[in-house]
C-alpha positions as CSV (number, residue, x, y, z in Angstrom):
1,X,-21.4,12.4,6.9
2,X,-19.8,13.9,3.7
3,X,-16.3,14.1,1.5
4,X,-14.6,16.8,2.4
5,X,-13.0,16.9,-0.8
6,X,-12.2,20.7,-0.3
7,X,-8.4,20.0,1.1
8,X,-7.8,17.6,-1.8
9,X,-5.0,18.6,-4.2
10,X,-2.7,15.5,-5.1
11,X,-4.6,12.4,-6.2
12,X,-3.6,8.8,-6.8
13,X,-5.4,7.3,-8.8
14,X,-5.0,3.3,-9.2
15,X,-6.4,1.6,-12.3
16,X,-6.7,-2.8,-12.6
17,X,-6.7,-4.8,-15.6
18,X,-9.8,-5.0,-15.5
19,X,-10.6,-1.1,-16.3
20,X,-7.7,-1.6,-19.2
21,X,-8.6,-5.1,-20.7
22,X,-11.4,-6.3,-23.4
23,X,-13.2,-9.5,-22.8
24,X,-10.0,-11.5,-24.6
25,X,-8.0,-9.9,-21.2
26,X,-5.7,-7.6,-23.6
27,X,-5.4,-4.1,-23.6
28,X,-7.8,-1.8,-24.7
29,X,-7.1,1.4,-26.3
30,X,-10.2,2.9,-25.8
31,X,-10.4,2.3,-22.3
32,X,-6.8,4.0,-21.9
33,X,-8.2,6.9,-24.1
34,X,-11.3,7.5,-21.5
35,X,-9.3,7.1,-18.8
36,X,-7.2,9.5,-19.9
37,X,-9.9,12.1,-20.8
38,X,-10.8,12.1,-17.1
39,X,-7.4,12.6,-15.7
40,X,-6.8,15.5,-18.1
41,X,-9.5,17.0,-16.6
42,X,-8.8,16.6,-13.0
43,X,-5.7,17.9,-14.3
44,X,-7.3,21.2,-15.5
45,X,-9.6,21.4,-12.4
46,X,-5.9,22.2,-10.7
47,X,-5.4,18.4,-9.0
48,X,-2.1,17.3,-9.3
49,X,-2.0,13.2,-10.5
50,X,-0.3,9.8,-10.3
51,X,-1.2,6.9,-11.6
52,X,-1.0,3.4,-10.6
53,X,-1.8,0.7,-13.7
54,X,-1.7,-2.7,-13.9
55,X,-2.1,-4.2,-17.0
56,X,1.6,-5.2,-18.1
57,X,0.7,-9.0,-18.1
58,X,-2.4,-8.4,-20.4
59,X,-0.2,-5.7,-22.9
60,X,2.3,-9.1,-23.5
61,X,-0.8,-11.6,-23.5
62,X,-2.0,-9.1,-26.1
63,X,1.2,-8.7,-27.9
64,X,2.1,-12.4,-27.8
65,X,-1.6,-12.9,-29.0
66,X,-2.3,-15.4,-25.6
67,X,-6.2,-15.6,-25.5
68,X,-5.9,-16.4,-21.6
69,X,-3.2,-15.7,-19.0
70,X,-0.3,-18.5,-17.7
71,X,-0.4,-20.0,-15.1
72,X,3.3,-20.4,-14.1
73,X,5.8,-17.9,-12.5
74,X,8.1,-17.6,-15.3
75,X,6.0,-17.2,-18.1
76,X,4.0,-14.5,-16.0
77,X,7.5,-12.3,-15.6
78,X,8.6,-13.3,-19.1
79,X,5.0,-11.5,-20.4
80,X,5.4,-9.1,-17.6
81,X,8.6,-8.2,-19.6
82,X,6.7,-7.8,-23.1
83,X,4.1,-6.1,-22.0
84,X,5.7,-3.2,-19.5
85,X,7.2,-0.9,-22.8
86,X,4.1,-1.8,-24.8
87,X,2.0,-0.6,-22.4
88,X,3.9,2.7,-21.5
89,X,3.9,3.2,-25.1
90,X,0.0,3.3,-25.3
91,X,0.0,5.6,-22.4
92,X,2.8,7.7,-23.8
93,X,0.5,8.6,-27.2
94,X,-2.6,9.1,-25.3
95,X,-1.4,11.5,-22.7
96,X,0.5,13.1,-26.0
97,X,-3.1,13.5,-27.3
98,X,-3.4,16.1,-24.3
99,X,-0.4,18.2,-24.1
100,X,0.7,15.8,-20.7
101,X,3.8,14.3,-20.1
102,X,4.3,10.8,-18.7
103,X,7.2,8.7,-17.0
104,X,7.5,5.0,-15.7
105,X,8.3,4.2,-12.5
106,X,8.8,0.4,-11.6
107,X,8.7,-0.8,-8.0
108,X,9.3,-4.2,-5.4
109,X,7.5,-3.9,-2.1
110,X,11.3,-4.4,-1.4
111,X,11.7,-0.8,-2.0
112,X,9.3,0.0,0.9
113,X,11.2,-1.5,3.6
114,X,14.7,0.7,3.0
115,X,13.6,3.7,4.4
116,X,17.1,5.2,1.8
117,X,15.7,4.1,-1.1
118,X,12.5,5.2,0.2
119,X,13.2,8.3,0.8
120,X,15.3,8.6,-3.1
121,X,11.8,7.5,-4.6
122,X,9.8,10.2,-2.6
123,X,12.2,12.4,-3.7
124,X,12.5,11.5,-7.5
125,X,8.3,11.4,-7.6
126,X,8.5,14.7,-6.6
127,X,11.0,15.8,-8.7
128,X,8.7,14.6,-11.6
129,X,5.7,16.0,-10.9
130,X,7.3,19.3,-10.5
131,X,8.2,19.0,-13.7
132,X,4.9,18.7,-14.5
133,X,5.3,14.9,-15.7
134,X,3.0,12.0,-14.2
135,X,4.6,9.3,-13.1
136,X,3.1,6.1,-14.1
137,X,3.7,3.3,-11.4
138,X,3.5,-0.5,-12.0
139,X,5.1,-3.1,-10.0
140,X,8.4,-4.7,-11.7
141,X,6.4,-7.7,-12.5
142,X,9.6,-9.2,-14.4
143,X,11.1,-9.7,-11.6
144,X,8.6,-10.1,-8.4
145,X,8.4,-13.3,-7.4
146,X,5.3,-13.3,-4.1
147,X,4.0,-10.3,-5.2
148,X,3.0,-11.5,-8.8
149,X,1.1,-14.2,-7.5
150,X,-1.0,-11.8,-5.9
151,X,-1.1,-8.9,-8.3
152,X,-1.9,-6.6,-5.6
153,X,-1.5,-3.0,-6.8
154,X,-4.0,-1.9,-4.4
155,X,-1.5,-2.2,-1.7
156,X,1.1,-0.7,-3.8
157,X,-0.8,2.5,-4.5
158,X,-1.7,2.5,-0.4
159,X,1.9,2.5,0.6
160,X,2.8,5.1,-2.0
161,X,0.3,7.7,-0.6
162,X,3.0,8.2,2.2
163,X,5.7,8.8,-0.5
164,X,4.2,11.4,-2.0
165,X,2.0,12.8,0.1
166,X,-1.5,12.2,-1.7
167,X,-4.6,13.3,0.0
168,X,-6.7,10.3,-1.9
169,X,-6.3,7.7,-3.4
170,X,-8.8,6.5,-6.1
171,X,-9.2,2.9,-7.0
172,X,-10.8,2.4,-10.2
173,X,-12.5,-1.1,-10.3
174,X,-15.3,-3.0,-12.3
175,X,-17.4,-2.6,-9.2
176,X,-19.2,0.7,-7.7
177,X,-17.6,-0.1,-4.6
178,X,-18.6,-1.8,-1.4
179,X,-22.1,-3.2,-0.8
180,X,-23.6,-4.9,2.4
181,X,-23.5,-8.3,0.4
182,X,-22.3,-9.9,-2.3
183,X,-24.6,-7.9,-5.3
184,X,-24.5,-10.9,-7.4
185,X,-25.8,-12.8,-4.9
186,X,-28.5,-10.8,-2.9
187,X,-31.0,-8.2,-4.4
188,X,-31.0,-6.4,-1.2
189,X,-27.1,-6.0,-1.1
190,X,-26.9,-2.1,-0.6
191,X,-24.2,0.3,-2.1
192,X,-22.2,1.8,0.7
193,X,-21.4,5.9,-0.2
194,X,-19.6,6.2,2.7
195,X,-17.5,4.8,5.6
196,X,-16.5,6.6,8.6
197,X,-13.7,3.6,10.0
198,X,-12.5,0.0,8.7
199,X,-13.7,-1.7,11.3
200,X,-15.1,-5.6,11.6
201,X,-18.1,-5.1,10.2
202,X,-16.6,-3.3,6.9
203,X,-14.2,-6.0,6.3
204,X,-16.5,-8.7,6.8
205,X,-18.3,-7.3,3.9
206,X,-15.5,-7.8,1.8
207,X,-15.8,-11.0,-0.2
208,X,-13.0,-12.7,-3.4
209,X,-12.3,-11.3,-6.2
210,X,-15.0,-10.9,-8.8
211,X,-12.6,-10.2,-12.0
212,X,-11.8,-12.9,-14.7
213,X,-8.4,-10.5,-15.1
214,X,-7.5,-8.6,-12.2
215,X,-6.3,-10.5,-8.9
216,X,-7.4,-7.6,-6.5
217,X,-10.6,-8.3,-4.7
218,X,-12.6,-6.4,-2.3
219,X,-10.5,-7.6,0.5
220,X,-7.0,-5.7,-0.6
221,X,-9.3,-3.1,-1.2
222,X,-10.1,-3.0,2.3
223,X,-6.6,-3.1,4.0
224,X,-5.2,-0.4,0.8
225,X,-8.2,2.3,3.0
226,X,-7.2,0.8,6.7
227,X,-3.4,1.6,5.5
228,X,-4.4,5.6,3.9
229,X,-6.8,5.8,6.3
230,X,-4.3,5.4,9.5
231,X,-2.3,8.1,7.3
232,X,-5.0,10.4,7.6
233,X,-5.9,10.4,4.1
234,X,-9.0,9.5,2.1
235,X,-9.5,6.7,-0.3
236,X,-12.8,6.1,-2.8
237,X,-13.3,3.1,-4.9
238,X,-15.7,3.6,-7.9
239,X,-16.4,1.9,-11.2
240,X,-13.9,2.4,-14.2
241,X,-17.1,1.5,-16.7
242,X,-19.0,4.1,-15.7
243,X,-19.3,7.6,-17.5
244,X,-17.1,10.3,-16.0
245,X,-16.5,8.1,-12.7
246,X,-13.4,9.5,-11.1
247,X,-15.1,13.1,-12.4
248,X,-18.3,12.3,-10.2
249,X,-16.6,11.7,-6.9
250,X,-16.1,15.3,-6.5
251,X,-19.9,16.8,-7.6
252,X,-23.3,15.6,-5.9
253,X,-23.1,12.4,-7.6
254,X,-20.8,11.2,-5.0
255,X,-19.4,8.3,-6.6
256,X,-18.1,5.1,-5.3
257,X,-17.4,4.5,-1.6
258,X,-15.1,6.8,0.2
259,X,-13.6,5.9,3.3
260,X,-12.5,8.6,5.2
261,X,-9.5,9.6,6.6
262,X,-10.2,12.6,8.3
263,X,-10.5,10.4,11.3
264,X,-8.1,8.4,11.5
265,X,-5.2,7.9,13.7
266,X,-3.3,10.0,11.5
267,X,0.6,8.0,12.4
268,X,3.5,9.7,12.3
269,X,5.8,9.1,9.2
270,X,8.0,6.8,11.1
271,X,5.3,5.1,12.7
272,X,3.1,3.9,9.2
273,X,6.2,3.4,8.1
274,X,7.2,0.8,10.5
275,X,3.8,-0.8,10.6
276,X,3.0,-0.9,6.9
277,X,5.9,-0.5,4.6
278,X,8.8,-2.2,6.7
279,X,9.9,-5.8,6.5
280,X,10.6,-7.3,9.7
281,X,13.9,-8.8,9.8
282,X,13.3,-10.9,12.8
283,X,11.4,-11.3,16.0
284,X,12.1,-10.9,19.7
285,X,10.0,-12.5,22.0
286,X,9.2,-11.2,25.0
287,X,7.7,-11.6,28.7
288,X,4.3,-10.8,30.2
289,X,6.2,-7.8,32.4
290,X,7.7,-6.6,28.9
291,X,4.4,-6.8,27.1
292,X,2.5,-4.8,29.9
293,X,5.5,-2.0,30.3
294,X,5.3,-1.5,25.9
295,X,1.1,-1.7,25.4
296,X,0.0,-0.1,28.6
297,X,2.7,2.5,29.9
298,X,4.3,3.1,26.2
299,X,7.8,2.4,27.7
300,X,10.9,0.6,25.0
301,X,12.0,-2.4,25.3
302,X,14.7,-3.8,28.0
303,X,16.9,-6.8,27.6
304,X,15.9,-7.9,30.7
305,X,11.9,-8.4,29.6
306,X,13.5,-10.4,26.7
307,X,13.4,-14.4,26.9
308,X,14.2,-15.2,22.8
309,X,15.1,-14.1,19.6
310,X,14.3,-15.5,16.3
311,X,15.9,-14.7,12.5
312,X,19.3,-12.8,12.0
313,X,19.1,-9.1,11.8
314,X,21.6,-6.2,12.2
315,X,21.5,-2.8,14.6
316,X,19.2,-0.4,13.1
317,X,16.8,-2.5,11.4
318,X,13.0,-3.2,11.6
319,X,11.9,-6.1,14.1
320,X,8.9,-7.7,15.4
321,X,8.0,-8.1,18.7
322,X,5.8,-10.6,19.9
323,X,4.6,-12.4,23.6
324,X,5.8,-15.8,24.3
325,X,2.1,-16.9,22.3
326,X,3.7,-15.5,19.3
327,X,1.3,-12.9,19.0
328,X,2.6,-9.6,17.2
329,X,2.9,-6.7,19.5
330,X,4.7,-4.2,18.1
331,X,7.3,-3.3,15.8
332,X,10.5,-1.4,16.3
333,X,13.6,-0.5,15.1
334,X,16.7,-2.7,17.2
335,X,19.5,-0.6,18.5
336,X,21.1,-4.2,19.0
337,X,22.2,-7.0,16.5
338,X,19.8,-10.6,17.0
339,X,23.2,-12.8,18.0
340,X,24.0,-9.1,20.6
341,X,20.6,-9.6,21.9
342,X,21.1,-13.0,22.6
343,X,23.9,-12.3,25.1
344,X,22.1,-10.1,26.6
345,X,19.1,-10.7,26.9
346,X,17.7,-11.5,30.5
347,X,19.9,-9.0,31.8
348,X,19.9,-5.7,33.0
349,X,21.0,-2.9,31.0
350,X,23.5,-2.0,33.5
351,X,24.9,-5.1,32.6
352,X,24.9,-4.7,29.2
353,X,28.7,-3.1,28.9
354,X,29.8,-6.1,30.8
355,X,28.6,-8.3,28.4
356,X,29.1,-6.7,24.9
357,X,32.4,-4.8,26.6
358,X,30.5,-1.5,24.9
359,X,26.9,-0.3,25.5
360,X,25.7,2.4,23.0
361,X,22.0,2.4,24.1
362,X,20.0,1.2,27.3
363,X,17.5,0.4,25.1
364,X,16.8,-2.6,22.8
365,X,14.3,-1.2,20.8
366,X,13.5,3.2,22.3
367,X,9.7,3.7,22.4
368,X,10.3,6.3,20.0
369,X,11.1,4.2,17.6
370,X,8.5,1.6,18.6
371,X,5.0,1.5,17.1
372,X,2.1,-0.9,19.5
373,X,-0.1,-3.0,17.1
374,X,-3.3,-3.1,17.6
375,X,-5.2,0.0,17.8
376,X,-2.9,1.7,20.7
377,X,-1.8,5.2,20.4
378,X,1.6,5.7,18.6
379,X,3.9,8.6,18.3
């Protein structure tokens, strides 16, 4: 088992809180400085960057002079707000110390599930880094309201690997990366280097959050290298505190764990797009004949296998589809509105023009536009 690191040429790289902040949680410019020093290299070594930072909360907290970090909504955006052009700022003069150009890019997980806007940000982050800027990504923390509470950039970086077509993403924590057991808690807990799959036994490995400032644990670690991973791309998590870090993941040091993609089920586009980045607007439930013809024989989806729809939703956009149990069994793109569905479902698709006094697809959802969850092959 080994990195094959030779195929490697764009890199995101994600950085927490933690790797930014002193022990008061605000941030520190040293940090930013080494940081920086590393990626300047890479840069040299011909790898072409983004970069994923936290830290907007703990630049306000810092500017505001907070010693510790509020606990309500509100106050969280309002420092989110402070902290976002203070914290582009430091970046700004420390990539100037290095000849490199910087831009900032905000994002909602919102902009994930428009596959237009999607495609606008894959081509503006494009557009920048032929330019030969890096694009500095952040969540819009000023105005997320679920995601803020969770503080997950890990995911954020994961769904962006897509966008721009990064072969790895690098996670810079305060932790080497994934042990057998809790390190703090067991002296035999062993350092993992490397991980062929995500499977059970990885992600029950993964325990809570050990940072006083970041709100990723090892957990969103975990589902950030299922999501690359499926993408056929490679993901490392290493320590931010330790000398040269992100430099030593590509020499015999080996650092971090690297979870490989190589693997992997390697989704189409469409297909990770629908199972990771989309929102579902609804759900159709279907019937036991339904759920064998999608998992087993990869057919779409009939009205007739249909017995209920839940949530409103319009043609064209991304639904879940689930047994009568509720259980999630794919997802797919409707060619039919929820209240159209409703009059038709139960009913043959011959029927359909009957019904609706138009028919523009036999189809409720096509199995080309249909991913199965749960480990089943997907085109």
């Amino acid at each position: 088992m080994s990195r094959n690191i030779e195929d490697i040429k764009r890199i995101m790289i994600k950085v927490g809180s933690s790797s930014l902040c002193n022990l008061h949680g605000q941030i520190d410019k040293e940090k930013v400085l080494y940081l920086v020093l590393q990626i300047s290299k890479l840069i040299k070594n011909g790898y072409s960057i983004v970069l994923v930072s936290s830290g907007s909360i703990a630049a306000g907290m810092g500017m505001m002079k907070l010693e510790k970090k509020p606990s309500t909504i509100p106050e969280k955006q309002a420092l989110a707000a402070i902290g976002q052009a203070q914290l582009m700022q430091i970046y700004e003069e420390t990539f100037q110390l290095f000849h490199i150009k910087c831009a900032q890019v905000l994002l909602n997980h919102d902009d994930f599930s428009d596959r237009k806007r999607m495609m606008n940000l894959s081509n503006t982050m494009n557009a920048l880094m032929n330019y030969g800027v890096i694009p500095i990504v952040n969540e819009n923390d000023a105005l997320a309201v679920d995601e803020i509470k969770v503080g997950d950039n890990d995911t954020l970086a994961a769904l962006l690997v897509p966008v721009v077509n990064s072969d790895l993403l690098i996670l810079v924590s305060d932790i080497d990366g994934l042990y057998t057991k809790n390190p703090k808690e067991y002296e035999d807990a062993q350092l993992l280097k490397y991980v062929e799959t995500v499977d059970d036994k990885i992600i029950q490995m993964a325990g809570g959050s050990s940072s006083q400032f970041g709100t990723g644990g090892m957990m969103t670690k975990i589902n950030a290298a299922k999501i690359v991973n499926d993408y056929g791309k490679n993901m490392v998590i290493v320590n931010g505190e330790k000398e040269d870090s992100l430099l030593h993941i590509f020499d015999e040091y080996e650092e971090g764990t690297w979870f490989n993609g190589s693997h992997g089920k390697s989704l189409k586009a469409k297909a990770h797009w629908m199972t990771y980045r989309s929102t579902s607007k609804g759900k159709i439930v279907v019937d036991v004949g339904a759920c064998k013809a999608l998992c087993e024989h990869r057919r779409s989806l009939l009205a007739s296998g249909i017995v209920n729809v839940e949530g409103h939703f319009i043609m064209g956009q991304v639904v879940d589809v689930v047994d009568i149990d509720q259980k999630a069994i794919a997802k797919g793109i409707s060619n039919y509105s929820s209240d159209e569905i409703k009059l038709i479902m139960g009913h043959n698709s011959s029927d359909i023009e009957e019904i609706l006094h138009y028919k523009d697809y036999d189809e409720v959802i096509h199995a080309n536009n249909m991913v199965i969850l749960g480990g089943k092959k997907n085109g």
